[in-house]
DOTI-526163 format. One line per 5 residues: number of its first residue (from 0); their letters; for each residue x, y, z of N, C-alpha, C, CB. Coordinates in pm, whole numbers, plus 32768, in hexadecimal, padded with zeros to 4 digits. Atoms other than C-alpha are relative to their C-alpha. Glycine has a CB too. Example, Ala and Ser with C-alpha at 12.3 -4.5 7.8 and 13.67 -1.06 7.14 Angstrom:
0 = AS = 8059:7F89:8000:84CE:7E3E:830C:805A:8078:8000:7F9D:8003:807D; 7FAE:7F89:7FFA:8557:7F96:82CA:7FB3:806D:8049:8029:802E:7F72
END
This chain:
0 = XXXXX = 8052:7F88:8000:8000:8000:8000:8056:807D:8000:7FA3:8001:8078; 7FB0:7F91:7FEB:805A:816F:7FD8:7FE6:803C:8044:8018:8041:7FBB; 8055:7F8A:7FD0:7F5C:8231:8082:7FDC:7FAE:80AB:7F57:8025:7F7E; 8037:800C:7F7C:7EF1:8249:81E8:7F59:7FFD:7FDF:8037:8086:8068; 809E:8028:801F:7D7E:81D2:822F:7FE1:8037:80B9:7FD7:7F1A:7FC3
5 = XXXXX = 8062:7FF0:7F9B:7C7D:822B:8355:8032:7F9B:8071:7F65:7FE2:7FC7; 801F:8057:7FDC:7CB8:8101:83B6:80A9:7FDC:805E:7FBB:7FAE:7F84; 7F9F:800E:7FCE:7E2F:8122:8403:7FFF:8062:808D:8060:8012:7F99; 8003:7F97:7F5E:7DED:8250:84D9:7FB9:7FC7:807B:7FA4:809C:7FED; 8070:8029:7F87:7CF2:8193:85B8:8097:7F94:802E:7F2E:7F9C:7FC1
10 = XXXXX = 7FAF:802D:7FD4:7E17:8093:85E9:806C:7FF2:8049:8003:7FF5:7FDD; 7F6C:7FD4:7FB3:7F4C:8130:862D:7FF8:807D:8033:8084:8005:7FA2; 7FD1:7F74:7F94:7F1D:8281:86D7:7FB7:8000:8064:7FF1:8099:7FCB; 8018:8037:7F6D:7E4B:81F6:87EB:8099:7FDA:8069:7FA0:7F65:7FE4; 7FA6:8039:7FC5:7F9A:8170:884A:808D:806B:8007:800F:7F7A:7FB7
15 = XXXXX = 7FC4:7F9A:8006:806D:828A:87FA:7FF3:8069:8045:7FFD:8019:7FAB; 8024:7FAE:7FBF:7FDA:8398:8887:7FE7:802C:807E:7FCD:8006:7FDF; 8017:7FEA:7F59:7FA6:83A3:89F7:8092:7FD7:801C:7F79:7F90:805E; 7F98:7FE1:7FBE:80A0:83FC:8AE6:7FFA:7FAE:8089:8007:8093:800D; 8015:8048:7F8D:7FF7:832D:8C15:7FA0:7F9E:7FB6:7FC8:8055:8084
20 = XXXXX = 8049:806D:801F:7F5B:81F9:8C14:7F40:7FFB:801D:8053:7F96:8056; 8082:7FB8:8008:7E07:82AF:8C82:7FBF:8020:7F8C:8009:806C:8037; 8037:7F93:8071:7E08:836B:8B69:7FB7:7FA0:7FB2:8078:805B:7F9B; 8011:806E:8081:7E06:823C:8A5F:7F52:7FEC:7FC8:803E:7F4F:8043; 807E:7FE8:8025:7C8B:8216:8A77:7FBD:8019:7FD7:7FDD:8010:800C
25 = XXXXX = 8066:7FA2:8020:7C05:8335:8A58:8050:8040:7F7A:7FD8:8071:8089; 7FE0:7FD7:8096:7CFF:8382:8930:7FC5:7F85:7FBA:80AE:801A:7FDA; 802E:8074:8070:7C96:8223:8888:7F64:8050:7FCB:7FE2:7F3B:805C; 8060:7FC7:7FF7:7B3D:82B0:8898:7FE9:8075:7FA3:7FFB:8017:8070; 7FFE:7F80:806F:7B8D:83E5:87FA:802C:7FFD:7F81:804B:8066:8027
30 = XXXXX = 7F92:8045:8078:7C6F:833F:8700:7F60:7FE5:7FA6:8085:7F3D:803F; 807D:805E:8035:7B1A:8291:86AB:7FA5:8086:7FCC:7FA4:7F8B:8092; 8076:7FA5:801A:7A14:83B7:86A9:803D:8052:7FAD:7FBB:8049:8076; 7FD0:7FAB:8073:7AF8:8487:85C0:804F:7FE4:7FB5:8029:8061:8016; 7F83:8011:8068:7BD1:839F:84F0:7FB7:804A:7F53:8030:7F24:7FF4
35 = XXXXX = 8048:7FD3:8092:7AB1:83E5:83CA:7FED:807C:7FD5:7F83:7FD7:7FF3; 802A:7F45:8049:7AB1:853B:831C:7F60:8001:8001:803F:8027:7F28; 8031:8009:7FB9:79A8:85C0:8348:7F92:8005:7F5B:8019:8055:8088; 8037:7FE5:8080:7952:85CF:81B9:7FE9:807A:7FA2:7FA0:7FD9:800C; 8005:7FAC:802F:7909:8719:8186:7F81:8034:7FDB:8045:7FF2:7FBD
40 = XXXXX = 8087:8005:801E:7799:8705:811C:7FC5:8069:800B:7FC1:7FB3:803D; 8061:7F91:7FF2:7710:880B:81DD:804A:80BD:7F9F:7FEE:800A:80D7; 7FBD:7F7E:802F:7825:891C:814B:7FD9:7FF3:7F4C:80C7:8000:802E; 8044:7FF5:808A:77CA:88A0:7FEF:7F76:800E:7FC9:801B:7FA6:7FCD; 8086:7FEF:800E:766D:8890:801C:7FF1:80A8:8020:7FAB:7F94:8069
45 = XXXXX = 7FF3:7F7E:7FD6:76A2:8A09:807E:8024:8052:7F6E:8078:800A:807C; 7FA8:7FC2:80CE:7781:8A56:7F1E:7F76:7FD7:7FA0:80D1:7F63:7FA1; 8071:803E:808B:765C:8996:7E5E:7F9D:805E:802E:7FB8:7F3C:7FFB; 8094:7FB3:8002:754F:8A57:7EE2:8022:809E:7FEF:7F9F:7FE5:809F; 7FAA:7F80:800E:7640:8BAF:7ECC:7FEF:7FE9:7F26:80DE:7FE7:806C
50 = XXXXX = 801C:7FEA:80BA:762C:8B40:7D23:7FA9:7FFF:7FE0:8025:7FB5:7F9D; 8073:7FFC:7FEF:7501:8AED:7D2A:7FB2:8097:800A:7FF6:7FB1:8069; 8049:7F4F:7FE4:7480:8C60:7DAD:8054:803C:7F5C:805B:807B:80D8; 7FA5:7F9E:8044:758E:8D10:7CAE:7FA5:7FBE:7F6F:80D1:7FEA:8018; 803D:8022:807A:74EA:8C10:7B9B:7F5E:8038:7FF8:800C:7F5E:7FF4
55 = XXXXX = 80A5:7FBA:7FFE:7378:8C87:7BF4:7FF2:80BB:7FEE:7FB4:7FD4:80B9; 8011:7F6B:7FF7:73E3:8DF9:7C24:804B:801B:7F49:806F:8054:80AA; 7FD2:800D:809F:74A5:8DD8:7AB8:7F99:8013:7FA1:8039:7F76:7FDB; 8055:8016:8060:7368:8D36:7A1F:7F7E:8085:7FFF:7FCB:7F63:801D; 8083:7F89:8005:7281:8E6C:7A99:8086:8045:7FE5:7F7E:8038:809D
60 = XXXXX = 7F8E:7F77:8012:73A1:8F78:7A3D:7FD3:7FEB:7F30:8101:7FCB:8050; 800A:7FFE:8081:736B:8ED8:78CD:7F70:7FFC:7FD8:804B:7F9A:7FCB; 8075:7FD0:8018:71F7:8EDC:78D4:7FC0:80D1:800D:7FC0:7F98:8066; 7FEE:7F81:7FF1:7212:904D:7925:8012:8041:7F77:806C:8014:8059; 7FD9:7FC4:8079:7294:9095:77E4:80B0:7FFA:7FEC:7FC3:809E:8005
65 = XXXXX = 7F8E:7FE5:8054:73D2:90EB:7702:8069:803B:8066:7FDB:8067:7F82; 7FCA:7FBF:7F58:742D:91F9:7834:8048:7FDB:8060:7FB0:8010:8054; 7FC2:8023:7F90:7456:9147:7927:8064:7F83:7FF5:7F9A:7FEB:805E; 7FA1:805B:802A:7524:9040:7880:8071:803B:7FFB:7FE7:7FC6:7F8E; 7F6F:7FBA:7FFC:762A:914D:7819:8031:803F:805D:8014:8052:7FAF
70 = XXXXX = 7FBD:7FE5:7FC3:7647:91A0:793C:8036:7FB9:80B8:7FD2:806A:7FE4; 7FC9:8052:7FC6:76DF:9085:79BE:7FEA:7F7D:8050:8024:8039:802A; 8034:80BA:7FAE:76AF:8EF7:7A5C:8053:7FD3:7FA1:7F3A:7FA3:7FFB; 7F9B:808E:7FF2:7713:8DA9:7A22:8063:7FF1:8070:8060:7FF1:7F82; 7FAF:800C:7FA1:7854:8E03:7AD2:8055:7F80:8025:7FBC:8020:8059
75 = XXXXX = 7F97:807B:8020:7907:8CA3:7A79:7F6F:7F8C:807D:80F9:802A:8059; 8031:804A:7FC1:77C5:8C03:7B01:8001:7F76:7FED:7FAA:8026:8008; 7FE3:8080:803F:77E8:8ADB:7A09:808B:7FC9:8032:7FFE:8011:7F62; 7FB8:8049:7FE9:7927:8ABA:7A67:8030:7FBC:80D8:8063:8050:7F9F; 8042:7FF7:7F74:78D8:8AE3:7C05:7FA3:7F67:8007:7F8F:80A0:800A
80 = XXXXX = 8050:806B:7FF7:77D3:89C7:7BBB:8038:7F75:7FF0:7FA3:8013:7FAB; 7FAB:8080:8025:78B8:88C8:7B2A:806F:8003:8039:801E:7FE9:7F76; 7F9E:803B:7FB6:79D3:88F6:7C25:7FC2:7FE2:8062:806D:8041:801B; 8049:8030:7F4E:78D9:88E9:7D4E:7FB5:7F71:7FC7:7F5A:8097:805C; 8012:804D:8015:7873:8784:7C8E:806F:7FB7:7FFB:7FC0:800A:7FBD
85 = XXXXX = 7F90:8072:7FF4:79B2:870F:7C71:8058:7FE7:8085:8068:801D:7F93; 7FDD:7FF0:7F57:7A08:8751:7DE0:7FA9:7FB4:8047:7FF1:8095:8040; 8079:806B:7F97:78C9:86AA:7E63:8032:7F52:7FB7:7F09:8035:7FCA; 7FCF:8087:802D:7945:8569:7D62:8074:7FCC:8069:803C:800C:7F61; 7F9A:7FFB:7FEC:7A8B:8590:7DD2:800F:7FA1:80BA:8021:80A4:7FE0
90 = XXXXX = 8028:802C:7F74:79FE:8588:7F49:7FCD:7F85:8051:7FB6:8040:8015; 804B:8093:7FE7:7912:846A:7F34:8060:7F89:7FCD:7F64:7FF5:7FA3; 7FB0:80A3:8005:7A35:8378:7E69:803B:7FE8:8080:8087:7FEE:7F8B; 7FAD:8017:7F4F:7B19:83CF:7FBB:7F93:7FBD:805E:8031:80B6:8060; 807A:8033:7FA7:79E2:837B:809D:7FF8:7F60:7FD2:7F5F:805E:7FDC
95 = XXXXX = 7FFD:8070:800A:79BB:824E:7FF9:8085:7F88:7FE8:7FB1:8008:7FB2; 7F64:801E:801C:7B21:81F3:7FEA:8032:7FDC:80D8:806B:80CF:7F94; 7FFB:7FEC:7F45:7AE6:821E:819C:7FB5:7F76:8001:7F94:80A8:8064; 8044:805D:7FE4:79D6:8126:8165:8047:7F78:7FD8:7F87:8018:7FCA; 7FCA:8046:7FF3:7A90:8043:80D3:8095:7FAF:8049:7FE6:8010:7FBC
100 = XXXXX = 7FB3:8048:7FA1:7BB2:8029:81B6:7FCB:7FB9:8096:8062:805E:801C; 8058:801D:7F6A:7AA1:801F:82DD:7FF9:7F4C:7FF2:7F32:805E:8001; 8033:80AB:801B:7A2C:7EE6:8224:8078:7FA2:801F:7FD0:7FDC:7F4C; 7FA8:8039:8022:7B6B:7E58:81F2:804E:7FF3:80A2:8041:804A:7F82; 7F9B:7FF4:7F8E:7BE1:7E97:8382:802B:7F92:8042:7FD3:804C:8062
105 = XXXXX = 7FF0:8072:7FD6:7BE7:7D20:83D8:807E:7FEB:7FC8:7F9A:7FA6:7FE4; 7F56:8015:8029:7D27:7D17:8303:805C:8025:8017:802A:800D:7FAD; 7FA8:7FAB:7FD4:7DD4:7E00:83AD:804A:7FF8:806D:7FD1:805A:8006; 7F90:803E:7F6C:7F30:7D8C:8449:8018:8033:8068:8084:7FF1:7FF2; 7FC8:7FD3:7F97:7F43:7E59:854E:7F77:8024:8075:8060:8080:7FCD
110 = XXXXX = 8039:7FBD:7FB2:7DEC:7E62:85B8:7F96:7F44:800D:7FBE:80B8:7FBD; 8049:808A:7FC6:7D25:7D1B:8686:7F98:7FFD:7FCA:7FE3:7FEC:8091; 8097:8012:804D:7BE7:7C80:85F6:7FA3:8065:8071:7FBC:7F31:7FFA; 805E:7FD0:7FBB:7B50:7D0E:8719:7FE1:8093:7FF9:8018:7FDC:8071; 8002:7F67:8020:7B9F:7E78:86DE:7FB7:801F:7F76:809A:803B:7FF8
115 = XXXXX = 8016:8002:80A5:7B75:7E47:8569:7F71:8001:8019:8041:7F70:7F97; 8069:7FDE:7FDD:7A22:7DF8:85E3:7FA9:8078:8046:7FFD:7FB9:8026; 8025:7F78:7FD8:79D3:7F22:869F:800D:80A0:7F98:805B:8009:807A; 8002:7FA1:8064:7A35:7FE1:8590:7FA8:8005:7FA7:805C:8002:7FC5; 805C:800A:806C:7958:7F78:8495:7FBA:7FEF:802B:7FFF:7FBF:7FA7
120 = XXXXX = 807E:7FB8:7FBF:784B:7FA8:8587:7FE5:8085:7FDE:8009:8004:808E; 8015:7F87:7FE3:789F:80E3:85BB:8013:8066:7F72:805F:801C:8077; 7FD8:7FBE:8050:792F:8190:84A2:7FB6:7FB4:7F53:80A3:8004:8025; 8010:801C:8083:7891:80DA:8377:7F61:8039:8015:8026:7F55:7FCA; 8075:7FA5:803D:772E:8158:8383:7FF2:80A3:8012:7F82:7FCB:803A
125 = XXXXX = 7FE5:7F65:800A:77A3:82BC:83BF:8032:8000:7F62:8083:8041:807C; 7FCF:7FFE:80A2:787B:8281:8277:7FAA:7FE3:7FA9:8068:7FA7:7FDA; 8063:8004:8087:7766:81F0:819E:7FD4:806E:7FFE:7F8A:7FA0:7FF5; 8044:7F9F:7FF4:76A3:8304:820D:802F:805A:7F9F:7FFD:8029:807A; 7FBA:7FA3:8028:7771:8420:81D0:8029:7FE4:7F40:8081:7FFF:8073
130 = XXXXX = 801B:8000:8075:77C0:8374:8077:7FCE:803E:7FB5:7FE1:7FC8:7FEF; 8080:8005:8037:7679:8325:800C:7FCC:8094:8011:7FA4:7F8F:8047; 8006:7F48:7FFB:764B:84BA:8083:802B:805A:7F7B:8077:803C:807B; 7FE4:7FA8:805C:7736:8560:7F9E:800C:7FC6:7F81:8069:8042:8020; 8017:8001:80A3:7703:8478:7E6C:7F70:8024:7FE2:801D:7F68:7FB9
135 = XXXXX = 8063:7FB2:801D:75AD:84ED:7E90:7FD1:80B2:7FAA:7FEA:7FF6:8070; 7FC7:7F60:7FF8:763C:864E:7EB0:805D:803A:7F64:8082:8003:809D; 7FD3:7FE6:805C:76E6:85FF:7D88:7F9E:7FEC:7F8D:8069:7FC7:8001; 804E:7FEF:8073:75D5:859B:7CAE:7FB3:808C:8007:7F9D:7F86:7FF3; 8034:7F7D:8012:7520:86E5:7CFD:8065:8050:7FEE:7FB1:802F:8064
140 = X = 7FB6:7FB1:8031:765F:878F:7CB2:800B:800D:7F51:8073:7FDD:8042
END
């Protein structure tokens, strides 16, 4: 492999990280509730509905007349629309790139069936989710 996975962080910086043997716990824990990004969804669902307005205020600026066309819109909205689509793609392959290491955590040398299990409790229906979220996010993009 080349790349680091979700799945490595839940493994090895539980063990790394604490300075007392107290700590370990409550960092595993945390290790857990924030190894997954968090997707992004709501900041793109924010940009999509930001083009969205600019595309509705555009389409009345050109029902207006000749006027109000020359004097000025679009504003690189076409091209605004198709990078905020290829960012939500972009977002959801990574997301699902989370899901599949989740799946895959039973294989993972450094981490016990039993953990591996707790993980893919925990962290795999947040990841479909979130997915299944922004490829949504992406077909309305």
């Amino acid at each position: 492999r080349d790349t680091v996975s979700v799945v490595d962080v839940a493994a090895v910086l539980p063990h790394v990280l604490w300075d007392t043997a107290e700590e370990a716990a409550a960092l595993a824990e945390w290790v857990e509730d924030n190894a997954l990004p968090d997707g992004g969804a709501e900041q793109l669902r924010f940009l999509l509905e930001s083009v969205r307005s600019r595309a509705a205020a555009e389409a009345a600026d050109e029902s207006a007349g000749p006027a109000a066309e020359a004097a000025g819109g679009g504003g690189g909205l076409a091209e605004d629309a198709l990078a905020l689509a290829a960012a939500t793609l972009a977002a959801a392959a990574e997301m699902r790139q989370h899901v599949g290491a989740v799946e895959r955590s039973a294989e993972h040398l450094f981490l016990p069936a039993a953990k591996a299990a707790v993980l893919r409790q925990r962290l795999l229906p947040r990841a479909r989710e979130s997915a299944e979220e922004l490829e949504q996010l992406a077909a309305e993009a």
